[in-house]
DSSP file (Angstrom, degrees, kcal/mol; ACC not computed):
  #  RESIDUE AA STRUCTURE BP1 BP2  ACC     N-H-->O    O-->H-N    N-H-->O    O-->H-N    TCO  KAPPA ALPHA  PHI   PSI    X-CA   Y-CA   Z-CA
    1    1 A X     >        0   0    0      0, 0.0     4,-2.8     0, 0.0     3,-0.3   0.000 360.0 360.0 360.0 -39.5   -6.8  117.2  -48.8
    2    2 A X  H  >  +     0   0    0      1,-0.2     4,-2.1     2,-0.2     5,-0.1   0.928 360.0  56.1 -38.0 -63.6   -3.0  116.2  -48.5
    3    3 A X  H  > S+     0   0    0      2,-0.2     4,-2.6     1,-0.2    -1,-0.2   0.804 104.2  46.8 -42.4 -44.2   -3.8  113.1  -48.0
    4    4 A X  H  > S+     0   0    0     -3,-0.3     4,-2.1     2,-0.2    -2,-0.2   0.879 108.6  57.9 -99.9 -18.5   -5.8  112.5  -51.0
    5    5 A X  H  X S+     0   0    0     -4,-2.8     4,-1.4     2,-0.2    -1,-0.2   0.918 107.4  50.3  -8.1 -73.4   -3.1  114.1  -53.3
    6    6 A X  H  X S+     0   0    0     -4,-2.1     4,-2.2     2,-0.2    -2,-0.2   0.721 108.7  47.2 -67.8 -31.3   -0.8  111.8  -52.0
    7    7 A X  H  X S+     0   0    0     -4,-2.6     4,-2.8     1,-0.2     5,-0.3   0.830 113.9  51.3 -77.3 -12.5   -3.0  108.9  -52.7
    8    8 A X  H  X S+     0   0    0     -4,-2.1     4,-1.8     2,-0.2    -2,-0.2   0.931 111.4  45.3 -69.4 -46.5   -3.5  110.5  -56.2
    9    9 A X  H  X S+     0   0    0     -4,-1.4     4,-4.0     2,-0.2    -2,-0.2   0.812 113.4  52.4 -11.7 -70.6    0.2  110.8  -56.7
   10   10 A X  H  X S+     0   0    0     -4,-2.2     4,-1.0     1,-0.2     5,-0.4   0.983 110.7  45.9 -48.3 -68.0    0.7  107.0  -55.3
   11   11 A X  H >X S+     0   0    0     -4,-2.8     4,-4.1     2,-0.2     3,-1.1   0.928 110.2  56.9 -59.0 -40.3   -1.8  105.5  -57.7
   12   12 A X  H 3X S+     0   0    0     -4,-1.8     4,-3.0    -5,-0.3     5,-0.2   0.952 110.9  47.8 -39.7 -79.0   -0.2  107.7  -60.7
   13   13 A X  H 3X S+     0   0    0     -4,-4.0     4,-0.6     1,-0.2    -1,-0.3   0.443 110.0  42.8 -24.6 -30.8    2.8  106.1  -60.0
   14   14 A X  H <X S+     0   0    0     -3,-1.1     4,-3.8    -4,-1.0    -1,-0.2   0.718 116.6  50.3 -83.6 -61.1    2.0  102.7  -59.7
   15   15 A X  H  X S+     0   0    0     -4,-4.1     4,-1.3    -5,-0.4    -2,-0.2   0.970 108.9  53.9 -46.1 -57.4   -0.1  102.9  -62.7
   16   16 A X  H  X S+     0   0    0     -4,-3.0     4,-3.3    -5,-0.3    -1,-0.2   0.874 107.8  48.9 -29.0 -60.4    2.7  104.6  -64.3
   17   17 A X  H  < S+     0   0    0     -4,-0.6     5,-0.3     1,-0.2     4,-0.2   0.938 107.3  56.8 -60.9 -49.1    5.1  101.6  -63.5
   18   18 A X  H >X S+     0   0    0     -4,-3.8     3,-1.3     2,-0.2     4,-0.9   0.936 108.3  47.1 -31.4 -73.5    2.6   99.1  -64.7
   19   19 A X  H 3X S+     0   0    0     -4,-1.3     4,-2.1     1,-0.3    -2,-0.2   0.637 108.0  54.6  -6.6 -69.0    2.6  100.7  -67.9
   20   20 A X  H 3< S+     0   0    0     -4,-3.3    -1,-0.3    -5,-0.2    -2,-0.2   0.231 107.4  49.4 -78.4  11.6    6.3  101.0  -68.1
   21   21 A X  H <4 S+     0   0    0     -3,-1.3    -2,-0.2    -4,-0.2    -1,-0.1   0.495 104.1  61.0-125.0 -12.3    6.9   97.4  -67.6
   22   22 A X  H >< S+     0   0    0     -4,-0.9     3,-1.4    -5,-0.3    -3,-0.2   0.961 105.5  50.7 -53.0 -72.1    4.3   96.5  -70.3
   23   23 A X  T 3< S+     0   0    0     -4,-2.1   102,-0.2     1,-0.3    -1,-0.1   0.759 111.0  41.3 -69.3  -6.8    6.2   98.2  -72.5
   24   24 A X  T 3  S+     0   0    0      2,-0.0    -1,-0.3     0, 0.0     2,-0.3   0.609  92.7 103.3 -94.6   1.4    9.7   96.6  -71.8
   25   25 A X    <   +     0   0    0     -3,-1.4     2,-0.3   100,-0.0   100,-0.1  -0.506  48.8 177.3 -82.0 152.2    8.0   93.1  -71.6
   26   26 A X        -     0   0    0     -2,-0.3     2,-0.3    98,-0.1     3,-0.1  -0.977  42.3 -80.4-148.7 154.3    8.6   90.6  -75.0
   27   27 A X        -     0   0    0     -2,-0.3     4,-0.1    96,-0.3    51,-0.0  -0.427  45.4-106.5 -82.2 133.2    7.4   87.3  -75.3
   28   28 A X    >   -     0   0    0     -2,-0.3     3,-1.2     1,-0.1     2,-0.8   0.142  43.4-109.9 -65.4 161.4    9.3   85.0  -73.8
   29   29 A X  T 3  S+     0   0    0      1,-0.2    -1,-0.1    -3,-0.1    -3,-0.0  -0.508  99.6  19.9 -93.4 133.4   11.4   82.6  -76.9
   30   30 A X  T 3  S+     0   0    0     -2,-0.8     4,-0.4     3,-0.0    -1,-0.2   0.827  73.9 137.8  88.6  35.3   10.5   79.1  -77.5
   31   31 A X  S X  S+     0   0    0     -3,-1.2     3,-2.2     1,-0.2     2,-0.1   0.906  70.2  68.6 -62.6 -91.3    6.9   79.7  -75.9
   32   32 A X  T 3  S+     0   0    0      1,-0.3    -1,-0.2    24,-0.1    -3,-0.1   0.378  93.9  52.6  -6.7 -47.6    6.0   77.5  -79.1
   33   33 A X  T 3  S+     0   0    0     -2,-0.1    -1,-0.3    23,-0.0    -2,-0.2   0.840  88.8  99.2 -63.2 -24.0    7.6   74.5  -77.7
   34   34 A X  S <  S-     0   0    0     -3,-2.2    24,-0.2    -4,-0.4    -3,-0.0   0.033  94.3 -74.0 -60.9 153.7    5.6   74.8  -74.3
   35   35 A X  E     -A   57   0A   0     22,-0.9    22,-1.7     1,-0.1     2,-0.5  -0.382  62.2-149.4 -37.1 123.5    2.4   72.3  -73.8
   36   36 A X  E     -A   56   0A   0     20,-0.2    20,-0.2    -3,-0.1    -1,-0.1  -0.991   4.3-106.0-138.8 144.8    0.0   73.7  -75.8
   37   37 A X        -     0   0    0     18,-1.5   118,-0.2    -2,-0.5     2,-0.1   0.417  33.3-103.0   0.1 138.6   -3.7   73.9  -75.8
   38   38 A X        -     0   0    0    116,-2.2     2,-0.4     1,-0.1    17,-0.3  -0.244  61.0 -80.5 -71.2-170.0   -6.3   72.1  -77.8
   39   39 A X        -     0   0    0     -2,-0.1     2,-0.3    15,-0.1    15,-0.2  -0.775  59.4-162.3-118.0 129.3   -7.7   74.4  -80.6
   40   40 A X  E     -C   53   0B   0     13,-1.4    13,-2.3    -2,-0.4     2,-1.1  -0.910   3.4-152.7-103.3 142.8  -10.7   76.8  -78.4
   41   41 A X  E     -C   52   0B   0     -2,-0.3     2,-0.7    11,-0.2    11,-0.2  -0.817   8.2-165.3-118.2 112.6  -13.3   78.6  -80.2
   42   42 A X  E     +C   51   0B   0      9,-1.2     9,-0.8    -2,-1.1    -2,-0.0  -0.862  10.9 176.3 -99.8 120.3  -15.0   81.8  -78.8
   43   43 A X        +     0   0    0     -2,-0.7    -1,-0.1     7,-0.2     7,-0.1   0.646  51.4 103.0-104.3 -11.7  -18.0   82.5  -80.6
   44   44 A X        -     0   0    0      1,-0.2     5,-0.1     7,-0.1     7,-0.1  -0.469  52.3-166.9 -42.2 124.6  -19.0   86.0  -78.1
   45   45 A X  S    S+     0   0    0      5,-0.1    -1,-0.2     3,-0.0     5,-0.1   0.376  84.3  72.8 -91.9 -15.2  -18.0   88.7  -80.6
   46   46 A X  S    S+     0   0    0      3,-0.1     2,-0.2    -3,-0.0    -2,-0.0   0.636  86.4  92.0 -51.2 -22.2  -18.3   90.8  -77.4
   47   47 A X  S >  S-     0   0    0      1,-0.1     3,-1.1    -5,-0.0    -5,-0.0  -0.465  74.7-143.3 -57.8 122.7  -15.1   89.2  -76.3
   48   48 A X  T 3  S+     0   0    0     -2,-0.2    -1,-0.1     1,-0.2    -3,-0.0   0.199 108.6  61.5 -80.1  21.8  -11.7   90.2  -76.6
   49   49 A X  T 3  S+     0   0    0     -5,-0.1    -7,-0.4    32,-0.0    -1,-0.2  -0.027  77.3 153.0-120.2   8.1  -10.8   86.3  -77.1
   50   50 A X    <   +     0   0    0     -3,-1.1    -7,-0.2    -5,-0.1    -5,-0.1  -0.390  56.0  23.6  -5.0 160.2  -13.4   86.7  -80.4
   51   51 A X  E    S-C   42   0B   0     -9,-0.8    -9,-1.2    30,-0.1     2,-0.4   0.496 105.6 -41.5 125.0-163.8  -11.8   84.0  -82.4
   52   52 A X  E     +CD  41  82B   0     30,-0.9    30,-1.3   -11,-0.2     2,-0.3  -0.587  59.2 166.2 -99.4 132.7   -9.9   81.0  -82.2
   53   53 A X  E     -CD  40  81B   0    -13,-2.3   -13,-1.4    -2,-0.4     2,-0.3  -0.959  25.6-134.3-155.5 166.8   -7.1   80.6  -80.0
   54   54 A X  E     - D   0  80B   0     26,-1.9    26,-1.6    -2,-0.3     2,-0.5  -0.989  12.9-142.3-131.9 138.4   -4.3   78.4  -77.9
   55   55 A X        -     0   0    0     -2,-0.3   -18,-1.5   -17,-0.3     2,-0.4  -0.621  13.6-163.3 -83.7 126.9   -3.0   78.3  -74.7
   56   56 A X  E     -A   36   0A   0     -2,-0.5    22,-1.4    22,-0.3     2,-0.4  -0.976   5.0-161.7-117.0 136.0    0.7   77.6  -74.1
   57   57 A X  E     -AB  35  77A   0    -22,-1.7   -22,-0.9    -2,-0.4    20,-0.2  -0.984  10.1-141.5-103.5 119.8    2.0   76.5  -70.6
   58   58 A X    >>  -     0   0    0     18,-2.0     3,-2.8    -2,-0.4     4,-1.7  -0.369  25.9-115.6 -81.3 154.1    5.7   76.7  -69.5
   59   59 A X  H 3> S+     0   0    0      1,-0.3     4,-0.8     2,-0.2    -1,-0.1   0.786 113.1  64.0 -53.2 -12.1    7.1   73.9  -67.4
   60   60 A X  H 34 S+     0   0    0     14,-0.2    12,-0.6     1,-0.1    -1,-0.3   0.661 110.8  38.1 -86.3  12.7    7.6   75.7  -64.4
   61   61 A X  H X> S+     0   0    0     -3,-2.8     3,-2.1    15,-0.2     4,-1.5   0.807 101.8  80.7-106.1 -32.9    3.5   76.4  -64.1
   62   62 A X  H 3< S+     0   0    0     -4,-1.7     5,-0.3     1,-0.3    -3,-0.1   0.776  82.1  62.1 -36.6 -44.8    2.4   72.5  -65.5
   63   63 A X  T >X S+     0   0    0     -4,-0.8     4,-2.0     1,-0.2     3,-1.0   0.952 113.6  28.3 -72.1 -38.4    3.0   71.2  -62.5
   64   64 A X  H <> S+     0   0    0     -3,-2.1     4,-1.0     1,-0.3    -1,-0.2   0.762 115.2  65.7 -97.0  -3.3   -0.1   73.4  -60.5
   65   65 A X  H 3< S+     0   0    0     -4,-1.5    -1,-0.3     3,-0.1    -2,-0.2   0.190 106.4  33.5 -89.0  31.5   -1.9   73.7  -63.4
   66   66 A X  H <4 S+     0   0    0     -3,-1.0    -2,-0.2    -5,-0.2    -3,-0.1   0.432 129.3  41.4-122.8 -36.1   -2.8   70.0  -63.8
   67   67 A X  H  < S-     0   0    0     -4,-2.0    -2,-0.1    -5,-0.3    -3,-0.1   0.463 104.3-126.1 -94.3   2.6   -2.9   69.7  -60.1
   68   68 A X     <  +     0   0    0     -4,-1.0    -3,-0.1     1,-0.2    -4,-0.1   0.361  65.3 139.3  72.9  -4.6   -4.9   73.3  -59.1
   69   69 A X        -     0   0    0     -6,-0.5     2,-0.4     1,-0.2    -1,-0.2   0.125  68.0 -65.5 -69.2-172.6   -1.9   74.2  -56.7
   70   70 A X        -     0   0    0     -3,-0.1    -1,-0.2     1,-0.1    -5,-0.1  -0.567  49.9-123.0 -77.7 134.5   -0.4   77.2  -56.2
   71   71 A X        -     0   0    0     -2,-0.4     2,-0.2    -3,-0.1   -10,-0.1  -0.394  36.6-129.1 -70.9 133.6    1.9   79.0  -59.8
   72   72 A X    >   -     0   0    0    -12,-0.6     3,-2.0     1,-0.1    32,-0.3  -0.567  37.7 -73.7 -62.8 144.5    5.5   79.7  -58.6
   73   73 A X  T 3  S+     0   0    0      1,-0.2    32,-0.1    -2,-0.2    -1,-0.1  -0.271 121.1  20.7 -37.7 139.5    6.8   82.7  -59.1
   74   74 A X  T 3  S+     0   0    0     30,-1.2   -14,-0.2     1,-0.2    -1,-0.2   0.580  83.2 152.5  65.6   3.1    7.8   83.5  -62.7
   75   75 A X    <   -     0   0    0     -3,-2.0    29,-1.4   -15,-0.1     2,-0.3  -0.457  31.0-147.8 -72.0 165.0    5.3   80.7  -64.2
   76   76 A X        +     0   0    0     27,-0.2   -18,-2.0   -18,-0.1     2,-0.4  -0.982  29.6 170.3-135.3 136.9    4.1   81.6  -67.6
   77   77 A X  B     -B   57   0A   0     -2,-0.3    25,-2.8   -20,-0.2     2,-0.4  -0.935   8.4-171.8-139.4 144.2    1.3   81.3  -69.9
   78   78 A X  E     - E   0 101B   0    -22,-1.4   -22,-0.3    -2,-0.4     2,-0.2  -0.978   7.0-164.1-136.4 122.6    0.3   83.1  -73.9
   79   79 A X  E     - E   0 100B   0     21,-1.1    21,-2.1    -2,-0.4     2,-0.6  -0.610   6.4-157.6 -63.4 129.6   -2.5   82.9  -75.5
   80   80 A X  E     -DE  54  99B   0    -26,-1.6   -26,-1.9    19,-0.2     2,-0.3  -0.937  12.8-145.0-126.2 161.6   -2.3   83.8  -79.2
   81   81 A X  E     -DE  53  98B   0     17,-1.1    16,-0.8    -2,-0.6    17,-0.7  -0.736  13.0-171.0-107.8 127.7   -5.7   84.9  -80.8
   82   82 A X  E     -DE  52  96B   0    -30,-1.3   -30,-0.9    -2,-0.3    14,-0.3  -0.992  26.1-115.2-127.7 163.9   -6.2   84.0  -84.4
   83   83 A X  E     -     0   0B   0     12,-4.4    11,-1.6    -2,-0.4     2,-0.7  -0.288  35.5-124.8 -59.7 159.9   -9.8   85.7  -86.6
   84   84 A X  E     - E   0  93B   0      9,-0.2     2,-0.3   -33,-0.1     9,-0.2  -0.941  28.5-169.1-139.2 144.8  -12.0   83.3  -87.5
   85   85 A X  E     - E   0  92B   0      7,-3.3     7,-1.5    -2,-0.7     2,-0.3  -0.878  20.9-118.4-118.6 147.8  -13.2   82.7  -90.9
   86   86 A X  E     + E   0  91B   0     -2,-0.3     2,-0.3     5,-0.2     5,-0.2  -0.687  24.8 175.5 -85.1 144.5  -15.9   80.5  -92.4
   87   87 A X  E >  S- E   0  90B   0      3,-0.7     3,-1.5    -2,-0.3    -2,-0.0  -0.950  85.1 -16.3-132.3 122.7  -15.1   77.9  -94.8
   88   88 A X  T 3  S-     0   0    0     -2,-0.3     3,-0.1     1,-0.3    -2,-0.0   0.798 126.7 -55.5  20.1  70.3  -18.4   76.0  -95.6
   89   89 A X  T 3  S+     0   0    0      1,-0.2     2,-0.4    -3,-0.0    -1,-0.3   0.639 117.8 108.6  40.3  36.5  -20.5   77.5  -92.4
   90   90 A X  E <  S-E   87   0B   0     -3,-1.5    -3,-0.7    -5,-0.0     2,-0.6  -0.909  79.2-114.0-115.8 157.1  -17.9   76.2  -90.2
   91   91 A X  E     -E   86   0B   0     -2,-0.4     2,-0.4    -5,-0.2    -5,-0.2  -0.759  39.3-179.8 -95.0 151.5  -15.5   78.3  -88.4
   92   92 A X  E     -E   85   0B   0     -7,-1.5    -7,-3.3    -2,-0.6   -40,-0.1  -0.972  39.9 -80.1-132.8 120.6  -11.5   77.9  -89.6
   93   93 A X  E     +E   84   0B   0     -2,-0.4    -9,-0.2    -9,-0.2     3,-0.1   0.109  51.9 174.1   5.7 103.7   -8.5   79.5  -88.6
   94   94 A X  E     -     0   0B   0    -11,-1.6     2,-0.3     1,-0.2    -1,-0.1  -0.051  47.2 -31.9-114.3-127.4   -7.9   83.0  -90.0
   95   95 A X  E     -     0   0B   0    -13,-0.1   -12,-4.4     1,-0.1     2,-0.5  -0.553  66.5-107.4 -84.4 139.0   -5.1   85.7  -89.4
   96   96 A X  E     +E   82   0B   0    -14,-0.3    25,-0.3    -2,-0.3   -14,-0.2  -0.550  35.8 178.1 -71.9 133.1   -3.4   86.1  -85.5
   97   97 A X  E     +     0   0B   0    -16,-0.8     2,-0.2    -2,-0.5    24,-0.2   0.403  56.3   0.6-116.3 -14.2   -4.8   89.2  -84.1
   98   98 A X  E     -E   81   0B   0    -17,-0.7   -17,-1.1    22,-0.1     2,-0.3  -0.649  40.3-160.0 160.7 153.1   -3.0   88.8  -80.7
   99   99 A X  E     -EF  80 119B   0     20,-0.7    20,-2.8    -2,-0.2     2,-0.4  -0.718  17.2-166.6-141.1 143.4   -1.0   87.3  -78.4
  100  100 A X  E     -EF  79 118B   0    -21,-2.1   -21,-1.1    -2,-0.3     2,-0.6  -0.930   7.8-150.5-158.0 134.8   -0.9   87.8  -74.5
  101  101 A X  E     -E   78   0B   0     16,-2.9     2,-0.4    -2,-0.4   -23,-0.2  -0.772   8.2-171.4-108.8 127.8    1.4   86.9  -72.0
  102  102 A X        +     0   0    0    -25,-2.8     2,-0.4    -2,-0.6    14,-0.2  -0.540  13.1 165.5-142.2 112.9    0.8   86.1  -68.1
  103  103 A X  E     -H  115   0C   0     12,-2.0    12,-1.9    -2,-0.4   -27,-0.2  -0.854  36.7-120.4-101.2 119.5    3.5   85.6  -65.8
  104  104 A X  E     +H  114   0C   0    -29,-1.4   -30,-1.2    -2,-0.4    10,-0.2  -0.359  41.7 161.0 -89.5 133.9    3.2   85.6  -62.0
  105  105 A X    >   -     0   0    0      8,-0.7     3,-2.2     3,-0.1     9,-0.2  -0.409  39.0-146.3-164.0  78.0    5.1   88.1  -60.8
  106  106 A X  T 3  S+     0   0    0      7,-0.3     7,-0.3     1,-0.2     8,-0.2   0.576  92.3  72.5 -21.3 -35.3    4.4   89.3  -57.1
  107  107 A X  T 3  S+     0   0    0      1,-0.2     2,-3.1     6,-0.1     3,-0.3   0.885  79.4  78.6 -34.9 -49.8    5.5   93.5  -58.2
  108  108 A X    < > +     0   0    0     -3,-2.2     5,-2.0     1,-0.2     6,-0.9  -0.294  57.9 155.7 -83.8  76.6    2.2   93.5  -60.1
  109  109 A X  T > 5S+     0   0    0     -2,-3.1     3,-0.7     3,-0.2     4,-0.3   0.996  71.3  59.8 -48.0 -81.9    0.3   94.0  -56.5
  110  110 A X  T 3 5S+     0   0    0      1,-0.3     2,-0.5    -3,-0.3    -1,-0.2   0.754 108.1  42.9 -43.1 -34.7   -2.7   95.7  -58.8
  111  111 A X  T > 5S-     0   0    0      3,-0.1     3,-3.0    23,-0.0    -1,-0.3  -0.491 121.7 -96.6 -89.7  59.7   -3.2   92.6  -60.7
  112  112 A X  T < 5S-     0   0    0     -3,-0.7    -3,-0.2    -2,-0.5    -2,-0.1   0.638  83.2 -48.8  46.9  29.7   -3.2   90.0  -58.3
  113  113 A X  T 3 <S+     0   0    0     -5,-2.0    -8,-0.7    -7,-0.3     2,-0.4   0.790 114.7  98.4  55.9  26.8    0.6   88.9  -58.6
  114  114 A X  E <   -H  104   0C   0     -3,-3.0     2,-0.5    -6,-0.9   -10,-0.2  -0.997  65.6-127.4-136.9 158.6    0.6   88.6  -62.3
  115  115 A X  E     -H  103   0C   0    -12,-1.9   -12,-2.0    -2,-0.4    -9,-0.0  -0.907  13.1-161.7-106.5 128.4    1.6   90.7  -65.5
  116  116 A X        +     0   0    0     -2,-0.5   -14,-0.1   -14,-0.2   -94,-0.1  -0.207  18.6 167.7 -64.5  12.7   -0.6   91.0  -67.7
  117  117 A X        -     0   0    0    -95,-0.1   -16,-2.9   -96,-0.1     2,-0.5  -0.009  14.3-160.8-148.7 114.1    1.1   92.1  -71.3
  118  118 A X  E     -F  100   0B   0    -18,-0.2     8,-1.4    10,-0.1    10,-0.4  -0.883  10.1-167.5 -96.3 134.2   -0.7   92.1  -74.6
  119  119 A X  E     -FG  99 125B   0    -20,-2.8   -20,-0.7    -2,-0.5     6,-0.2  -0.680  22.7-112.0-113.9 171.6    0.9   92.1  -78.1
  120  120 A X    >   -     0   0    0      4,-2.4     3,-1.6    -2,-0.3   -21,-0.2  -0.415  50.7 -96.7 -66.0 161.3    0.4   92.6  -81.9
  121  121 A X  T 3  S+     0   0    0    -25,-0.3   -23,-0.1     1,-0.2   -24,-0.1   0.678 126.5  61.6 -36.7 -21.3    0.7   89.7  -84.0
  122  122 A X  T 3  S-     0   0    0      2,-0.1    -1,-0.2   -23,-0.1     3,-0.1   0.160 120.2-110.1-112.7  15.1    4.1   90.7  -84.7
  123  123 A X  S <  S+     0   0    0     -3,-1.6   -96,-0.3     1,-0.2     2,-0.2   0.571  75.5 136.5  65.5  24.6    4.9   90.3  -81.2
  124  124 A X        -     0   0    0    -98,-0.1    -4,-2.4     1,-0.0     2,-0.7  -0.546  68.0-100.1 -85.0 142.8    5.2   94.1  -80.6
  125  125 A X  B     -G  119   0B   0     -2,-0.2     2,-0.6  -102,-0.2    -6,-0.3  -0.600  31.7-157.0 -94.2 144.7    3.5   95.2  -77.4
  126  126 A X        -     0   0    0     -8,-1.4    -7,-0.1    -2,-0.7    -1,-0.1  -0.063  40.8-106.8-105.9  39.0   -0.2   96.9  -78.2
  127  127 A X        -     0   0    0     -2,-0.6    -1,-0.1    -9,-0.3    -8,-0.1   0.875  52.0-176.8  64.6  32.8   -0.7   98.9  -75.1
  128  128 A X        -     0   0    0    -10,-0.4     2,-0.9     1,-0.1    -1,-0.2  -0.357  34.9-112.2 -71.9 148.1   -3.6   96.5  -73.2
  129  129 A X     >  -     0   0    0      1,-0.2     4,-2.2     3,-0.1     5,-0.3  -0.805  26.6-159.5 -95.1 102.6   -5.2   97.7  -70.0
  130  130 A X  H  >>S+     0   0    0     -2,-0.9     5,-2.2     2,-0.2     4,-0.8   0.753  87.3  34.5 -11.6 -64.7   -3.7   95.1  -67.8
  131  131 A X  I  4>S+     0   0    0      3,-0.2     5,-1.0     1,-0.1    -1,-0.2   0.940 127.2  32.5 -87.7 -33.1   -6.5   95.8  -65.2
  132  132 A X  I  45S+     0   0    0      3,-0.1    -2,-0.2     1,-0.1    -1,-0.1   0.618 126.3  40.1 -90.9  -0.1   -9.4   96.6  -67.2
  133  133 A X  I  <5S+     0   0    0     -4,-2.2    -3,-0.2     3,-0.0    -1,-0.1   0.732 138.4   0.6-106.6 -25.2   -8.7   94.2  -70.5
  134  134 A X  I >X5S+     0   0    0     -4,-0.8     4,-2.8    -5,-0.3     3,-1.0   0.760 120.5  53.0-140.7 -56.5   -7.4   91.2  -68.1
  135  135 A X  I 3><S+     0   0    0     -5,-2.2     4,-0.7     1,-0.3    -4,-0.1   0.650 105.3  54.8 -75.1 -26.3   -7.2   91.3  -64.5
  136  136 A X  H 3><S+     0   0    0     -5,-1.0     4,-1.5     2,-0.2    -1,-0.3   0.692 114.4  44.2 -84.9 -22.8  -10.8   92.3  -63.8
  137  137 A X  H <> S+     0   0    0     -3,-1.0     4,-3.5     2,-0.2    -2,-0.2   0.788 106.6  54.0 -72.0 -44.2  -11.8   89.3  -65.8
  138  138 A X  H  X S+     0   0    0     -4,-2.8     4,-1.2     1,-0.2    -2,-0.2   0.632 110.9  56.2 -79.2  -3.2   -9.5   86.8  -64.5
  139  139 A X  H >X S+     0   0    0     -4,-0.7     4,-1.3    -5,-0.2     3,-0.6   0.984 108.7  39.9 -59.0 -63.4  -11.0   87.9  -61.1
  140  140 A X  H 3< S+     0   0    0     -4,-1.5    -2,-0.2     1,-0.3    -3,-0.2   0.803 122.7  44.1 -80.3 -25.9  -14.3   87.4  -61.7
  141  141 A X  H 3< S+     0   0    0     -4,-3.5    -1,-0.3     1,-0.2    -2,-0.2   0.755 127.4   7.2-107.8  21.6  -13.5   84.0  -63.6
  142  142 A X  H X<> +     0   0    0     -4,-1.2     2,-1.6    -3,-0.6     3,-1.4  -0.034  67.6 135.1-144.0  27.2  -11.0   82.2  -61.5
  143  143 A X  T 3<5S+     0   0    0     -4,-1.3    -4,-0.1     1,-0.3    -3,-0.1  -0.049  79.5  50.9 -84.6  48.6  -10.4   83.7  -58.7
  144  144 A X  T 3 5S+     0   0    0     -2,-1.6    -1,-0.3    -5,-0.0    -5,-0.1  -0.095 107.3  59.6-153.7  26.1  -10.5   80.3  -56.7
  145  145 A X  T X 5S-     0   0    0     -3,-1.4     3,-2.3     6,-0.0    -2,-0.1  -0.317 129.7 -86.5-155.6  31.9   -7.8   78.7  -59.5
  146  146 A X  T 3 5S-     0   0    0      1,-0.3    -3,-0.2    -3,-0.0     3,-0.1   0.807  79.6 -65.5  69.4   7.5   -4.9   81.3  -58.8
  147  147 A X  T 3 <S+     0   0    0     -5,-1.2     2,-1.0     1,-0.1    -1,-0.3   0.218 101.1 135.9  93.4  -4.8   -6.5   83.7  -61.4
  148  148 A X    <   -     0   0    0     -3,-2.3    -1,-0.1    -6,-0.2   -10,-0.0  -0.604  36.7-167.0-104.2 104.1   -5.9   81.3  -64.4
  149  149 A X        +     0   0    0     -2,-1.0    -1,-0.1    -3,-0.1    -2,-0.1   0.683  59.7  65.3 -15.2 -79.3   -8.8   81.0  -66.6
  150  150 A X  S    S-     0   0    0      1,-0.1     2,-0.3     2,-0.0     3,-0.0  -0.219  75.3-136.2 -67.3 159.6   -8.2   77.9  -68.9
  151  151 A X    >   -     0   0    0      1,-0.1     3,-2.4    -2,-0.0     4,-0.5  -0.918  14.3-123.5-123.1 145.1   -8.1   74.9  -67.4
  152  152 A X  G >  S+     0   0    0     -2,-0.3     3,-3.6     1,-0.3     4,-0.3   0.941 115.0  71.4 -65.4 -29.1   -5.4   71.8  -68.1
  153  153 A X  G >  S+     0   0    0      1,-0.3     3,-0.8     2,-0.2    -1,-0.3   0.771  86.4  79.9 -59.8 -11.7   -8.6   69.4  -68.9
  154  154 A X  G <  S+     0   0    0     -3,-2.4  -116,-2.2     1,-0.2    -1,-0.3   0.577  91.4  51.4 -27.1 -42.1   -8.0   72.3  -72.2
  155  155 A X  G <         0   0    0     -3,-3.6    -1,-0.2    -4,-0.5    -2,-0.2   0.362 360.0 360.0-101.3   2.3   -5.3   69.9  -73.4
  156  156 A X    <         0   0    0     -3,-0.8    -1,-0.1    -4,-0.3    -2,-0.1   0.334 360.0 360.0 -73.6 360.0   -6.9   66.8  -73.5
């Protein structure tokens, strides 16, 4: 019974810390300059990538994302989210709905060596579950690409 206290206790903690580093995280400045993404359309409304969106890469991850190697520490990549609206059946560009940052950063043991961090449009952070909203996903669809989803052939 001690024992599983303590592991209750541990995981609290941990979680906790997660949690608390979410909130202190902001998106890093002059992501806009980074390589970015052609224009991707997720038409799944089941999806939390609903809608139209771009990948930005900072220079220190380009180099193993064009080549599949291994991220450095502290490589970076956000996504911003936009709605999408139809303009003569097509879908078009609407309002940003969210922005998400992921930076390899061994601490975050429970996510595979990255933080996860989601924001508002307004770059505020909106309180995403790091493991169920991101990490469980990027398991199951990259885990043979360092956990990172998009792919550089994404910029072509």
């Amino acid at each position: 019974m001690k024992k599983f206290i303590m592991f209750v206790l541990v995981c609290t903690v941990a979680f906790s810390s997660l949690a608390q580093a979410a909130e202190k995280a902001s998106l890093p400045k002059g992501y806009g300059t980074w390589e970015k993404s052609r224009q991707k359309i997720d038409n799944d409304k089941k999806s939390l990538f609903y809608g139209i969106h771009y990948v930005y890469v900072d220079k220190k991850a380009m180099k193993a994302y064009r080549s599949g190697g291994l991220y450095p520490e502290g490589s970076m990549f956000v996504v911003e989210n936009f709605n999408i609206k139809e303009i003569g059946g097509k879908p078009v560009q609407g309002k940003k709905n969210m922005i998400v940052l992921m930076k390899k950063d061994k601490k975050y043991k429970t996510t595979g060596g990255w933080q996860f961090v989601g924001f508002s449009p307004d770059g505020k952070p909106s309180g995403l579950d790091p493991v169920k909203n991101c990490y469980e996903c990027h398991l199951k669809e990259a885990k043979d690409r360092g956990l990172v989803i998009s792919r550089h052939t994404d910029f072509k």
